[in-house]
BAKOL-449469 format. One record per residue: x, y, z of N, C-alpha, C in turn. Coordinates in steps of 0.05 Angstrom, whole numbers, plus 5000, padded with zeros to 4 digits. Layout:
BEGIN
XYZXYZXYZ/...
***
This chain:
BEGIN
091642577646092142547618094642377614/093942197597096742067585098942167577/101942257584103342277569104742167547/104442307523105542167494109642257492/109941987493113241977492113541737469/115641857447115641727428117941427429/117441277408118740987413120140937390/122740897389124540777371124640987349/125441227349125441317323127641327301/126741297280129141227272130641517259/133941397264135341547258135741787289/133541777294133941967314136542137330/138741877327140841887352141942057335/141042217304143742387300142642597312/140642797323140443007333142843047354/144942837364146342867381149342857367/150843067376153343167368154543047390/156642947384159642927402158643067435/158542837460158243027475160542957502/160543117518163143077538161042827556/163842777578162442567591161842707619/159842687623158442807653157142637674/157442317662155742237690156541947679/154641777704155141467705152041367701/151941077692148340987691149940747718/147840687737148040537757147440367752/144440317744142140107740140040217718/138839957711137540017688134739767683/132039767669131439507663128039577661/127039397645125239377629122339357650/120539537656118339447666115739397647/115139147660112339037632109639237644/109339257668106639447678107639667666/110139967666110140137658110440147630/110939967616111039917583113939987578/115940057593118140247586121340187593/123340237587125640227604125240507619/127140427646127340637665130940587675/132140827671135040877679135441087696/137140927715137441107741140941187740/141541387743144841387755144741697760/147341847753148542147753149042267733/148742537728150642687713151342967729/151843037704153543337718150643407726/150243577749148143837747147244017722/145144097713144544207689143344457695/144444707685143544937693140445037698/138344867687135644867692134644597696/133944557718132744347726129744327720/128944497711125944507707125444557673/126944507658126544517633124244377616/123644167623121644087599121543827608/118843757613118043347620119343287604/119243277580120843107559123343177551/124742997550127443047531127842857502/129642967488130842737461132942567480/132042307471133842147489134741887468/137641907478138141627455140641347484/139241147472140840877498141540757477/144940817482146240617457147140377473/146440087459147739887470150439777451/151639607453153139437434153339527397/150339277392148439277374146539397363/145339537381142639737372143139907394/140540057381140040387403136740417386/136140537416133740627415131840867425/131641087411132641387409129141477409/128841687423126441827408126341997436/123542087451122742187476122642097493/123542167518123942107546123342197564/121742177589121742317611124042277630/124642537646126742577654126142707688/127442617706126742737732130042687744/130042987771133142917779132442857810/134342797827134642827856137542777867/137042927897139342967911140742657917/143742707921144242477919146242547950/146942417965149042467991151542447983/151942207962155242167955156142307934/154042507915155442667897155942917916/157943067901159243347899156443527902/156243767895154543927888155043977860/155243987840156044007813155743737802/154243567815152043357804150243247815/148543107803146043037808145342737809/143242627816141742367801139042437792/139642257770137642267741136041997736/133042077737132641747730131041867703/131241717692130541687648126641447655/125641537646124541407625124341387606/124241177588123141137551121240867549/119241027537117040877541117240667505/116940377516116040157490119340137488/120540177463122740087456123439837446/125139737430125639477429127339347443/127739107448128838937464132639017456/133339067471137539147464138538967461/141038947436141638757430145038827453/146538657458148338797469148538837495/150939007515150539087545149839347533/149339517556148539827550150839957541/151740177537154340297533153440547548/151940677535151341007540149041067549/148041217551145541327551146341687544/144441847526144942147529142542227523/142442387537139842677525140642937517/138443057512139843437508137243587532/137943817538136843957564138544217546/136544397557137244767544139344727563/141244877547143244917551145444717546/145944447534147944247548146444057538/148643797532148043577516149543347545/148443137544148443017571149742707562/151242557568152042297568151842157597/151041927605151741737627152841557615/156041437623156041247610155840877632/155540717619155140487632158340347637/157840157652160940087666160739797670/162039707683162639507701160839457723/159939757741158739607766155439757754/155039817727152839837722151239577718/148739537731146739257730144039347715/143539157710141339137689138738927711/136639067715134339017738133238887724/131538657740129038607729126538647733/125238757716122938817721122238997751/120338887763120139017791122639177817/124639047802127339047822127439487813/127139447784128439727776126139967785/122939877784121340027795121640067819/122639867838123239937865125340127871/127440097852129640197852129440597851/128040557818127540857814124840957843/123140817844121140957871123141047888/124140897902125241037926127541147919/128841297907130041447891128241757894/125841787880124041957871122341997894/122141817911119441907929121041987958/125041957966125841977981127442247978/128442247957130842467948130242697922/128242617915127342757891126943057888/127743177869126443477864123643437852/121743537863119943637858119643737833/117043637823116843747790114743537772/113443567748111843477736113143247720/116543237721116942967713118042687735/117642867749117542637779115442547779/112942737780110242647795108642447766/110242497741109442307716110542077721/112641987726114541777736114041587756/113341807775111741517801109741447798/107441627775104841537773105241237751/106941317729107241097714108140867726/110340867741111640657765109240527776/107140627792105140517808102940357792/103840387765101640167757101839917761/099739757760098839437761100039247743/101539127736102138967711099438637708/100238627686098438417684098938187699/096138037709098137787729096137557710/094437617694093437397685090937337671/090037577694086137597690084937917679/083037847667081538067656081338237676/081638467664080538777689079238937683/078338907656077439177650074939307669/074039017682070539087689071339207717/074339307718074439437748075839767747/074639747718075740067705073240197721/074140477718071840677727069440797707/070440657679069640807651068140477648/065940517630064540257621067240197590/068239997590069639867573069339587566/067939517534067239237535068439157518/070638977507072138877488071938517496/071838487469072038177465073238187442/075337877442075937817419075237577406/074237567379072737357372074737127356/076037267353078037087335082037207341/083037107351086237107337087236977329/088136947304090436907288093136947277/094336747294097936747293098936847259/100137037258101737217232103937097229/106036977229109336917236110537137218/112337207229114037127257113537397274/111037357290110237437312108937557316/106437587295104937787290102237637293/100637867293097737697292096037877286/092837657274090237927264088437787290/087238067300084638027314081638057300/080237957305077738047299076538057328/075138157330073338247358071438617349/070438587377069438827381069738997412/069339317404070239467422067739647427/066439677455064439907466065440067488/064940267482067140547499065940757487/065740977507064541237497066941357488/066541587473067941717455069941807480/072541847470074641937487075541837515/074441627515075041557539077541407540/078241197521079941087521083041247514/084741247528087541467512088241247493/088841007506091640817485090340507486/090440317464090540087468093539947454/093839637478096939537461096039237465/097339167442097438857444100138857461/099838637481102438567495103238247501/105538177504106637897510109237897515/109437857537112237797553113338017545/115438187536116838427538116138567507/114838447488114138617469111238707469/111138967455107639107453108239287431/105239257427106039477397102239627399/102639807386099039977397096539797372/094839797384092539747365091039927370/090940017336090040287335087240227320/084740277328082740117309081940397285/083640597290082840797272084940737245/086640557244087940387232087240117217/085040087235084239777232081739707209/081039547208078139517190075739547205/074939707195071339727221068739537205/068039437227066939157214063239287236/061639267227058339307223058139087247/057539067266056538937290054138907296/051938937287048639037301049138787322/048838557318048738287334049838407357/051438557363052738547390050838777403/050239057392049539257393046339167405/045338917393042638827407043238557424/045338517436045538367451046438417479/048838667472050738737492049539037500/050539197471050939487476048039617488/045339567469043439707476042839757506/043839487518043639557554045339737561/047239797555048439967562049240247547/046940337537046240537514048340567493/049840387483051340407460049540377434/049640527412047940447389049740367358/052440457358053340487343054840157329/053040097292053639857292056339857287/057539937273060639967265063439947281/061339667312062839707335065039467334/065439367309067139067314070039247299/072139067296074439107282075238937278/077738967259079838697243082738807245/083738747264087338937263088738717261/091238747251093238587244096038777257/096838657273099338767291101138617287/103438677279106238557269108538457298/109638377295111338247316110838317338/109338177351108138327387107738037392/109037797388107337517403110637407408/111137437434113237267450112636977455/114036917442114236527452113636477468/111636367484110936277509110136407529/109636687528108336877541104336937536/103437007555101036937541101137297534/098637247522098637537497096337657504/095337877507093738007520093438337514/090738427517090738797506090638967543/092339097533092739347555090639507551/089339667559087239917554088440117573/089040447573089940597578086840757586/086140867603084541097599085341327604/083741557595084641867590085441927626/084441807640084741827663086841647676/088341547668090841397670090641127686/087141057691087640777699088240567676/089740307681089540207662087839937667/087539807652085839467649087139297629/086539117620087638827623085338577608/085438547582083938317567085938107552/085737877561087737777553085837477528/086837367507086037287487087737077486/087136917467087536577463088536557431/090436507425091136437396089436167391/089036247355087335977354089035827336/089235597336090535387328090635367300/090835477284091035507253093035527247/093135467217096135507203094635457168/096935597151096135637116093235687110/091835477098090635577082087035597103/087635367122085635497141085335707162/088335757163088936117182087536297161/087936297129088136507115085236517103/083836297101080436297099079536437129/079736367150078736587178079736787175/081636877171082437177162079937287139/080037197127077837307107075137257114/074637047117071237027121069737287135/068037297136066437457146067037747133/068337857121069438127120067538287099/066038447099064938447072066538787077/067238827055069739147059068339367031/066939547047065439807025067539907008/066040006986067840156979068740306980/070840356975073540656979074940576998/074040357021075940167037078139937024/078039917002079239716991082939716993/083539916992086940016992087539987023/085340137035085840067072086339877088/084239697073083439407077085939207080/086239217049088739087047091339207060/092139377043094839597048095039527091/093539577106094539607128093139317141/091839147142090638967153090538707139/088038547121088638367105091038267097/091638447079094238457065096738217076/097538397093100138417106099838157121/096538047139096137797148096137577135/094637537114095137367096098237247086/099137547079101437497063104037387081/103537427108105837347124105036997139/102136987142101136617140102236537106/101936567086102636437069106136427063/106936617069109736567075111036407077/110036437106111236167122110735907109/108035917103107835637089109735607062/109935727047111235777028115135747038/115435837050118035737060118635427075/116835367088115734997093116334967067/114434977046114634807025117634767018/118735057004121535047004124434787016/123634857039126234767060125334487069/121934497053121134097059119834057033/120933977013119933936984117333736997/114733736984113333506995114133256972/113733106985113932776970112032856950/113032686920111032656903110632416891/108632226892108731976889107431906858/110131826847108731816813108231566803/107031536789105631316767106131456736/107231166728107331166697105730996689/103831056667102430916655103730856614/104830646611105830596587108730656589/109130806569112730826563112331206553/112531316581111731626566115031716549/114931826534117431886525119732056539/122331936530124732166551124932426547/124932416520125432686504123432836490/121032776503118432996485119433296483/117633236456117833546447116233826460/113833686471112433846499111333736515/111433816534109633696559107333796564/105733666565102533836578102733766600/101833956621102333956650098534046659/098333866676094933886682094633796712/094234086726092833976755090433966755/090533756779087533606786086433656812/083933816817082733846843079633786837/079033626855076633606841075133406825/075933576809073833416787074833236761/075833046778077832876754076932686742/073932566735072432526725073232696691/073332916689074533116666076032976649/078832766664080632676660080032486624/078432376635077032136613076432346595/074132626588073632666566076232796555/077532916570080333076552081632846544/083032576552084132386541082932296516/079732236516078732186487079332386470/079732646477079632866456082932766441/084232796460087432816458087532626445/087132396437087232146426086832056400/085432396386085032376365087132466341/089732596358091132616347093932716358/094532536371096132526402099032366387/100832486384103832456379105132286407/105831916406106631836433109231906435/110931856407113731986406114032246414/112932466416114032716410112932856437/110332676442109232826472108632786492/108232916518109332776541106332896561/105032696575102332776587102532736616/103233046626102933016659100533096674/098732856691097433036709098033026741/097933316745098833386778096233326790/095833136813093233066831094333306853/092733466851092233746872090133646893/089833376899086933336917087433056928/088233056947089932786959086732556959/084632596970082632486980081632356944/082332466935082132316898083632166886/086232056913087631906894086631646884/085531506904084931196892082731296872/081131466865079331476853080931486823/083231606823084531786799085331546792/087131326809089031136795086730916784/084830896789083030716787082230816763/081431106753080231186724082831136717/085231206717087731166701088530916689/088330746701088030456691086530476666/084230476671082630426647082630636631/083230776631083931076610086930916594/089230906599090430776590089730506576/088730386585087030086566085130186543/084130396550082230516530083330666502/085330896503085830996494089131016489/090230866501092530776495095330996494/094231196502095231436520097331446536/100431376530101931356554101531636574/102431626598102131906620103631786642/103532046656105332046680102832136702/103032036719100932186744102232226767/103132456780104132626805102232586819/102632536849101032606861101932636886/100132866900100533066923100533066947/101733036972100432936993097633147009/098433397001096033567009096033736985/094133926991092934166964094634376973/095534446947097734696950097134886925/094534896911093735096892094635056864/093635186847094235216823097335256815/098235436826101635526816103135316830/102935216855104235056857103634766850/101834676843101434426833102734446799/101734696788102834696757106234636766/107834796781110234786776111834486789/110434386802110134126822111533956782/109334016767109033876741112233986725/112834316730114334426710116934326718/118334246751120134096759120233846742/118133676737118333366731118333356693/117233566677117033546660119933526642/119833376620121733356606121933506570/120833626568120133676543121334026534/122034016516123534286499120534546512/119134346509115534716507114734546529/112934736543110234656575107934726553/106534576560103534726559102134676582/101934956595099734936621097234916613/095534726624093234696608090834616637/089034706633085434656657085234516659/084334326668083333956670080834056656/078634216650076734406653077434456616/078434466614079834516571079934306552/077834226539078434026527078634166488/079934006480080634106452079534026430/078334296408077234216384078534166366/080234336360080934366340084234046337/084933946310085733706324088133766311/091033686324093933776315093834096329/092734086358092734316368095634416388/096734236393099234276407101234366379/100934216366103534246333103334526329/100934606323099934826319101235106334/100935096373101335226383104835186376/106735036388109334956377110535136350/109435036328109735186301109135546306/107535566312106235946325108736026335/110335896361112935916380114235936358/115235826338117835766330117935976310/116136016296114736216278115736516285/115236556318114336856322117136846351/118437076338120437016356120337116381/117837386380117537556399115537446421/114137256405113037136423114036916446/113436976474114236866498111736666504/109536756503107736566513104436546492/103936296495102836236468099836186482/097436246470095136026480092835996456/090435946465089435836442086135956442/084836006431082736106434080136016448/078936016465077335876483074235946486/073135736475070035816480068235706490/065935766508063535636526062635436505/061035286524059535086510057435226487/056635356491054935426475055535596442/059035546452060435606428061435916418/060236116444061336396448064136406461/065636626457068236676462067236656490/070736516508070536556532073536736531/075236636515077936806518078636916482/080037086486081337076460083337266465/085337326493086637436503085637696522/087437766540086837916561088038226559/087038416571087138746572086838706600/088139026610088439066636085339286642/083239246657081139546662081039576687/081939826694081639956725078939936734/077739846752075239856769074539986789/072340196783072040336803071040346836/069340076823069139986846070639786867/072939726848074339556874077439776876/076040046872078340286888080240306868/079940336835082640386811083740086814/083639856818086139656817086039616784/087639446784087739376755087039096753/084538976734084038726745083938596707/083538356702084938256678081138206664/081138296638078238216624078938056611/077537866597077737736570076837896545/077937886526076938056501075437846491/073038056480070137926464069437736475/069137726510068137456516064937546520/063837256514061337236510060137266482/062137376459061037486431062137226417/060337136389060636986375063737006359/064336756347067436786353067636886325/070037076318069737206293071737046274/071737066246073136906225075836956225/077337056241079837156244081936906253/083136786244085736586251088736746260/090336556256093236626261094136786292/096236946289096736936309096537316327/095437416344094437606355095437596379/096737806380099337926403096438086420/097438026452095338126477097338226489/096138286516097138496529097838236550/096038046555096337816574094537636561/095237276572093837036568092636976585/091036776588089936646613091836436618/092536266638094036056640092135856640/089635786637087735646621088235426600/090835576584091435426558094135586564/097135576559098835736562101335556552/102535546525105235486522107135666521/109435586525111935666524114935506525/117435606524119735466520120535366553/120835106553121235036591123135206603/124935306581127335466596126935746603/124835846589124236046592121836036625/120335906621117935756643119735756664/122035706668124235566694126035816701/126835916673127836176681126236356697/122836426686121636556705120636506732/121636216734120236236765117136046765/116135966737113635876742112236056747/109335916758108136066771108336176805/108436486803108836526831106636446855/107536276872106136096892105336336916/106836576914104936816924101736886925/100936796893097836876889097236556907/094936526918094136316934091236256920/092535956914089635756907088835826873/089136036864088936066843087736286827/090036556828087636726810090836986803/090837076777093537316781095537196772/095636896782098436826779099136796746/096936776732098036776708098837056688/097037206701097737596691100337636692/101737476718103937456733106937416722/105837176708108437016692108537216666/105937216647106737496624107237686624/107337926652108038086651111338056659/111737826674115237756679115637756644/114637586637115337536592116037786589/113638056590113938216587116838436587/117138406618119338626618122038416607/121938216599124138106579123638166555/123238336545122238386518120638186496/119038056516117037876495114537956491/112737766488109237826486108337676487/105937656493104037486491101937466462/101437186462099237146448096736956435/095336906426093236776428093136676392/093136406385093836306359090736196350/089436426339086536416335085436196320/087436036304086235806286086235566314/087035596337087335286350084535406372/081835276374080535366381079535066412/079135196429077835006443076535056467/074834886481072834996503073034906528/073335166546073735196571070935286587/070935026609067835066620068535226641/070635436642071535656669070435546690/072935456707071735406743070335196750/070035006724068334786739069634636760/072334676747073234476771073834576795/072934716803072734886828070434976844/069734846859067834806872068434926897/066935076909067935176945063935226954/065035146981061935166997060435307004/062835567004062335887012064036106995/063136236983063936496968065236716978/064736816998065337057012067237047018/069936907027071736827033073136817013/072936756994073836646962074336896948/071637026955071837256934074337516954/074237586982075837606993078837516983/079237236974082237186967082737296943/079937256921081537346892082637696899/081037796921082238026924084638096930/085337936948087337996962090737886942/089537686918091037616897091137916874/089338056875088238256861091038486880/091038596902092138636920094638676907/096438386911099138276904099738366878/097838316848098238326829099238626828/097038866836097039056839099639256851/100239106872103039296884105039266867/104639046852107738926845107439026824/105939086807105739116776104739406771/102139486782100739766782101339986795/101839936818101740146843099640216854/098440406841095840476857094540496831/094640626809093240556784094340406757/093040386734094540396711092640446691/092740656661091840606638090640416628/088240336624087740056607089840096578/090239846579092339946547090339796526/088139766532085739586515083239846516/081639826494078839906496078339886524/075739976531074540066556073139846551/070939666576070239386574067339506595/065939356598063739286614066239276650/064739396664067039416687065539276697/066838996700066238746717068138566721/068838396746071038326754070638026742/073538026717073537776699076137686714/075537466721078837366733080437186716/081937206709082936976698084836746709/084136526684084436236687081336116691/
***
């Protein structure tokens, strides 16, 4: 049977009071086959030598300490007294010490124990210290169940490179189908695991001196049949529910290769070692999701311990790149756009910029050159010559001065809008769809006048309807869904119903960022849109509920009416993946804002997942 000895706990070291000094640490040092540090030196003799395999053990260095359970074994030594002993320590996992050692102490019935470290104390490497403690234990040792735990752990195999499992005594079949690098040092597996019940005690991700457990009773259990009729049935496994998705946090050492330990109940161990796959942003964080389809009542699990945490630490990083490397933005002016507009419309482009031309004719019909200022963000590098080429003649046509940004790669909705909210010059933003074109005409004045009008109002938009001339927006309510596990996900009010005779201006709970004005200072003060939600979905719930806890509101200026063809300009090849992200944006919105539930503060709605923008 495996013995369970605990790792790093925190706080731990206060169970230990002030203790006298009773002994010396000799040697000390990290073995990667036993998973553990092992400390060898003296202390005083302890009135029961046979007290308990385990002790509370805490190794203070410099900088850190790392405290929890220990195995403990003594032996005769020739150069002590009789009124001391040698002690060798295990502690199994631990983190890496920052620092030289200082101390080491435990407690034993009766008596609280210190070794302390010195001058001619050394720090082993690796194999040096297993050799060290063996002949120690197997020459001079007292007899006892934490000796005979100690040399068995000592005698294991460390990894040298190659798979072992297939030389276990137990049938064990693991593959991994996918890894994906987490930063800073983490990673998600997908694979699958066949093993009869109980056989396995422990699994660990390992690499060069860090490991951490993969626990698949932790993990996401992913429906396998394919393997189950490929692999398992030969070897009477039936059970499809045989794949997983774990995400393990800092366990990938720089230059070490990375690999799973398998423990069995029977204490042999084995050896699968795995290949990082070469990804990074937004194609690490589409393989993270693909394939996953997650039941319900899994949804909090899903995310909360796996998804989640993977995603969110790949986009990170990217997200700090952007930061600390602004990307180049290469602009074009078309005419003499003004210095000092009164607002800016800010409009990213993915896609489908073809759009470009009918919103310019709309705008044209009553388009202020003095007072307004026309930005579009190109979110789609592979469209530039196409864009500057319609830009030309859109300008000759309609006589439209504008500015055109453009991107060297795709960085999503929030950050392409704010790409725009940096460059814009104007007192108001209006975030606006490429996908929104406008009916109603003096529709910006309109929104502007609403602002200036309503003091409480923070963010402004305009009422939005399908082609066919039914509501698509007329402001947003929050409705818990039961089936995606209580989150709180955003509806449109009366969408789909004919639009009713009601004008002016109607305070919501949230806007879509679809159509969305506001004061730039206020837009800059909050941050924009947070580049957290990825590619596009939340982030605008996001910015009004920031309005919000400033004591503002939102709202929707029912006389400025116009039509949004939702999503056209968004095209993807595969869904499953997609719908995966709006979740995982669903996810974000949720911790930060909900918790685990919230009240609709709107009527009750058709429970169906309306996303907005």
């Amino acid at each position: 049977m495996r013995t369970s000895i605990s790792r790093d706990v925190p706080d731990a070291g206060r169970i230990f009071s002030p203790v006298r000094f009773s002994g010396f640490v000799d040697c000390f040092g990290y073995s990667s086959a036993a998973d553990g540090w092992l400390f060898n030196g003296w202390v005083t003799r302890p009135s029961d030598l046979d007290a308990s395999p385990t002790v509370e053990f805490l190794a203070q260095y410099e900088k850190s300490q790392s405290s929890g359970s220990a195995l403990l074994a003594f032996y005769q030594r020739v150069d002590l007294d009789a009124h001391s002993i040698g002690v060798v320590a295990f502690f199994a996992g631990g983190s890496p010490p920052v620092g030289p050692l200082q101390h080491i102490d435990f407690v034993l019935r009766g008596g609280e124990y210190r070794a302390l470290a010195g001058d001619f104390t050394t720090r082993l490497m690796d194999q040096d210290i297993v050799d060290r403690v063996r002949l120690s234990l197997t020459t001079q040792a007292i007899a006892g169940p934490h000796r005979d735990e100690i040399l068995r752990i000592t005698t294991r195999a460390g990894f040298k490179g190659q798979d072992t499992l297939s030389s276990l005594s137990e049938t064990v079949l693991l593959e991994i189908d996918d890894a994906i690098a987490c930063p800073p040092g983490g990673v998600l597996l997908k694979g699958w695991l066949l093993a009869a019940r109980g056989v396995i005690a422990s699994m660990q991700v390992r690499s060069g001196p860090l490991a951490a457990d993969l626990s698949l009773s932790q993990s996401l259990r992913v429906d396998r049949p394919d393997v189950i009729a490929s692999v398992g049935a030969s070897y009477g496994f039936s059970e499809n529910r045989c794949g997983f998705i774990a995400h393990v946090p800092a366990v990938l050492s720089t230059g070490d290769v990375p690999y799973i330990q398998v423990e069995l109940e029977n204490g042999e161990v084995g050896f699968k070692k795995f290949t990082l796959a070469k990804r990074v942003g937004l194609d690490a964080i589409r393989h993270v999701l693909e394939g996953v389809d997650i039941r319900q009542g899994e949804i909090d699990a899903a995310f909360d311990r796996t998804l989640g945490p993977a995603v969110a630490s790949i986009n990170l990083i990217t997200e700090s790149v952007r930061r600390r490397n602004p990307m180049p933005v290469a602009e074009l002016e078309f005419g003499q756009p003004p210095q000092q507009p009164l607002c800016s419309v800010i409009i990213p482009l993915y896609r489908r910029v073809d759009f470009v031309e009918y919103q310019m004719a709309l705008f044209s019909r009553s388009w202020d050159a003095t007072q307004l200022e026309l930005l579009y963000v190109l979110d789609d590098p592979a469209k530039r010559r196409e864009l500057e080429n319609l830009a030309r003649s859109l300008h000759e046509r309609f006589g439209i001065s504008f500015r055109l940004l453009m991107l060297e790669s795709n960085v999503g909705f929030a950050a392409a809008s704010n790409v725009g909210l940096r460059a814009a010059r104007g007192r108001y933003v209006c975030f606006l769809n490429s996908d929104v074109f406008p009916i109603t005409d003096g529709w910006l004045t309109r929104l502007i006048q609403g602002l200036e009008a309503n003091s409480d109002v923070g963010i402004l938009g305009a009422r939005l309807l399908f082609e066919d001339g039914s509501v698509q927006h007329e402001g947003c309510f929050y409705n818990n869904l039961s089936e995606y596990g209580q989150w709180t996900f955003i509806e449109h009010l009366n969408k789909g119903r004919r639009p009713g005779p009601g004008t002016g201006i109607r305070r919501r709970d949230a806007i879509t960022g679809a159509c969305m004005m506001l004061e730039s200072t206020l837009a800059k003060e909050l941050g924009g849109f947070d580049e957290s939600f990825i590619i596009g979905d939340f982030e605008d719930s996001d910015l009004c509920l920031k309005a919000k806890a400033r004591g503002l509101t939102c709202a929707v200026e029912m006389s400025v009416e116009m039509y949004h063809l939702e999503r056209k300009s968004q095209v993807f090849p595969g869904t499953g993946w997609r719908m995966n992200l709006t979740l995982y944006n669903a996810w974000v919105h949720q911790r930060r804002w909900f918790k685990a539930s919230v009240r609709p503060e709107s009527p009750g709605a058709v429970a169906r997942v309306a996303i907005s923008g």
